[in-house]
N, C-alpha and C positions, 0 to 999 in steps of 0.2 A: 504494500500500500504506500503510495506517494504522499508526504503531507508536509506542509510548511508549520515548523516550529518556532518560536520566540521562548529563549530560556531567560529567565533575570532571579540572580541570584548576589549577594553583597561578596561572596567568597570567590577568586579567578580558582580556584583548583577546582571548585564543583561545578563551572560555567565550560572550564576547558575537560574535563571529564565528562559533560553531559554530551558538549558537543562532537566530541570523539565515540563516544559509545554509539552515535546518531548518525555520524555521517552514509552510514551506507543505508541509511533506514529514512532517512527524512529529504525529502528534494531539497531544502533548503531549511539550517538551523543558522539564527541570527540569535547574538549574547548580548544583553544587559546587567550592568550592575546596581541600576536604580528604577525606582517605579514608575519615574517622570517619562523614562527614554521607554521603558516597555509599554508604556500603553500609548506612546507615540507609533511606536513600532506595531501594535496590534490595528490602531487605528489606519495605518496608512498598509499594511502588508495583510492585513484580515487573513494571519493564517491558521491552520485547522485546529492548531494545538497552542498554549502557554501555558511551559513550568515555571511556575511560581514559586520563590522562595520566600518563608517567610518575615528574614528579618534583610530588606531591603533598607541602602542607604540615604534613602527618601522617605519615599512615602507608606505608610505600612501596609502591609500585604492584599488585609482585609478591606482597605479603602480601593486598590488597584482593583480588585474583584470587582465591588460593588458597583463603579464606575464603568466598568465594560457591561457589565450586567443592564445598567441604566444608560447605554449606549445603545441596547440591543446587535452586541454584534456576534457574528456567529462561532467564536471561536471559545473552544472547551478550555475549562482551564486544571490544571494539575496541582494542586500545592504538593513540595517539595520540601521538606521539614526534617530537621533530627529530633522534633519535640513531636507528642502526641495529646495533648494534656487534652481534656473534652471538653473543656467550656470553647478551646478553638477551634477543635474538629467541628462541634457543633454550628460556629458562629461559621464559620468556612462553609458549610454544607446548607447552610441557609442562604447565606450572600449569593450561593448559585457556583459553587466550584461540581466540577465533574469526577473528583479523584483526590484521594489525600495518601500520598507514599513517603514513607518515612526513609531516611537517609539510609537505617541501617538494613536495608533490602540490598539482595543480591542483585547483578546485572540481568540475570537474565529477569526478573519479576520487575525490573526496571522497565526495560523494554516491553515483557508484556503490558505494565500500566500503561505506558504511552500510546503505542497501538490500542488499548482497549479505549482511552479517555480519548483518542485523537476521532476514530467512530462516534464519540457523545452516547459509549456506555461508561457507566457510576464504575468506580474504581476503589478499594480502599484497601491498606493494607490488612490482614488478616487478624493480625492481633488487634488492630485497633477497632472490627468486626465483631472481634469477641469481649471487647472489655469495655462498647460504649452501650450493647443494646440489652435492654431484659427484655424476656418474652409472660406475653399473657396472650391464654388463650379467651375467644369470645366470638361473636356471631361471624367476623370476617372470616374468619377460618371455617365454621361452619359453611359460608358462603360458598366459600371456594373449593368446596365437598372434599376436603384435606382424610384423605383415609389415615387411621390411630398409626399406622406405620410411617407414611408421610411427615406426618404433624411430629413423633421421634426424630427423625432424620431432620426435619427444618431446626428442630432445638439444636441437634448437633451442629450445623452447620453454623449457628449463630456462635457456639465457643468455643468456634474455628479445627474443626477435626477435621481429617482429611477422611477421602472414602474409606482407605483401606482401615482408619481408629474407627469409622465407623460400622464396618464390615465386621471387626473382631469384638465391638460390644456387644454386638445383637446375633453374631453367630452368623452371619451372613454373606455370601460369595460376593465379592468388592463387582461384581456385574451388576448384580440385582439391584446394587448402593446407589452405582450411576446411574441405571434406571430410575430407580427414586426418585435422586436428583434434577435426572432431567425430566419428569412429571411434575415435581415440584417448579424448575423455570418455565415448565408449559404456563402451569398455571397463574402465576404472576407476572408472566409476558417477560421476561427477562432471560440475559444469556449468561451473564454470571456469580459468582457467590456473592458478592458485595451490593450488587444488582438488585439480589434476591431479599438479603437482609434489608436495604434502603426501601424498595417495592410494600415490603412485609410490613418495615416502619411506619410508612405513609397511609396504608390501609387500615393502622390501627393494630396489627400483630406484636407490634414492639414498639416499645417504648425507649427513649433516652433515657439514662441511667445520670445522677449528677456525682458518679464516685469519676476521684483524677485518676487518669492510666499511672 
């Protein structure tokens, strides 16, 4: 997939590491180190993607968000963080970001976020999946005629198990799991875990939780 990126970050090692991680991946990755020059740079290059870092030498991160959001322009935004605290994931997820990946993610889940948020699908890193949402069950899920196996497997998925943890809690062949699974993003119209958790949220499945990561 071909896509123009804008990175802005206050740090040159994680501007020249994103853009090197990118070059063979992004038709064009352009670097900022302030929030002034990045949302210049979004306004005039409108491209598919901006990693966001959040401690910029201008303007702070959550104002650059808010401002493209109230520009209505079409570009997904990534925050790009070594912090995960919730009161910002939250306030980020609000303002209208598409993705919150934390620094201490490997390259390759790097790259998956970017492809997946550069699309305009929800993106978050996993643990921060598991330590922002509680689950309660009530009519939405009824709704969504969630079989007692299903509605299992969506709990797990919220405090981030992979298939195979969750293949060995329930005694079950890691095929049937994916199947689940992807019954489970049938049904909430979504393509991936974070997707699903976010989706689940908004219908009233889960809730924001106010404990800090």
């Amino acid at each position: 997939m071909n896509y123009q990126v804008v990175i802005a970050d206050r740090y040159p090692v994680v501007l020249a590491g994103l853009r090197a991680m990118l070059t063979d991946k992004a038709e064009k990755a352009t670097i900022s180190s302030n929030g002034f020059e990045a949302l210049s740079l979004v306004l005039t290059r409108k491209p598919n993607l901006l990693i966001l870092g959040c401690n910029l030498t201008d303007l702070p991160a959550i104002q650059v968000v808010r401002q493209i959001r109230e520009l209505d322009l079409p570009t997904h935004i990534l925050i790009y963080s070594a912090h995960g605290e919730n009161g910002c994931l939250q306030q980020m997820l609000e303002a209208g970001v598409t993705g919150y990946l934390l620094k201490t993610e490997p390259q390759e889940m790097v790259l998956q976020a970017v492809q997946t948020v550069s699309r305009g699908e929800l993106w978050l890193s996993s643990c921060l999946v598991a330590k922002t949402f509680s689950l309660r069950q009530n009519k939405s899920s009824i709704s969504l005629q969630f079989t007692p196996r299903e509605w299992t497997v969506l709990q797990s998925l919220l405090v981030g198990k992979s298939n195979s943890m969750i293949a060995g809690q329930f005694c079950l062949n890691e095929q049937v799991v994916k199947n689940y699974v992807t019954r489970i993003y049938r049904k909430l119209g979504v393509t991936t875990r974070a997707g699903a958790i976010l989706k689940a949220a908004q219908i009233g499945l889960f809730t924001l939780t106010n404990n800090a990561l």
